[in-house]
N, C-alpha and C positions, 0 to 999 in steps of 0.2 A: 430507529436508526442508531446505529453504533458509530461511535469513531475510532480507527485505530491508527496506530501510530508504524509503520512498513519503514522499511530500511532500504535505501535501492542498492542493488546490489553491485553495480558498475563506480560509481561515485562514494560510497557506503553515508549519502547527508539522510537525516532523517525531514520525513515529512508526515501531515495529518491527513486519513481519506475516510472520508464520509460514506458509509456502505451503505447503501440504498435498497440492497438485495439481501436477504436474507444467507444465500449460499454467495460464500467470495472465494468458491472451488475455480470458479472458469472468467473471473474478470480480473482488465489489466490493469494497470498504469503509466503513467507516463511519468517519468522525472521532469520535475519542474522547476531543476536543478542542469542538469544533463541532458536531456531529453532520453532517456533509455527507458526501452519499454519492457515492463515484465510481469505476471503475475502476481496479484496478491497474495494465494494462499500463504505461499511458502516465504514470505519477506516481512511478516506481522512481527511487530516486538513485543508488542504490549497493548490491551487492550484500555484506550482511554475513555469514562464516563464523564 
């Protein structure tokens, strides 16, 4: 399990998502900030170990 660090994109707060799936092409998120929901792929900052 990886964790990375996602930007939302409506609010721009960061937060940490625990990727459970090897591919994070086709799952979401939710702001836990904001409640805006968006795809992982494209909102990753950094990958944190």
């Amino acid at each position: 399990m990886a964790v990375l660090l996602l930007q939302c994109p409506k609010c721009k707060n960061k937060m940490k998502y625990e990727s459970r799936m090897a591919f994070v092409s086709t799952n979401r998120k939710r702001c836990v900030y904001c409640g805006a929901s968006f795809v992982v792929r494209g909102r990753i900052i950094t990958p944190q170990n």
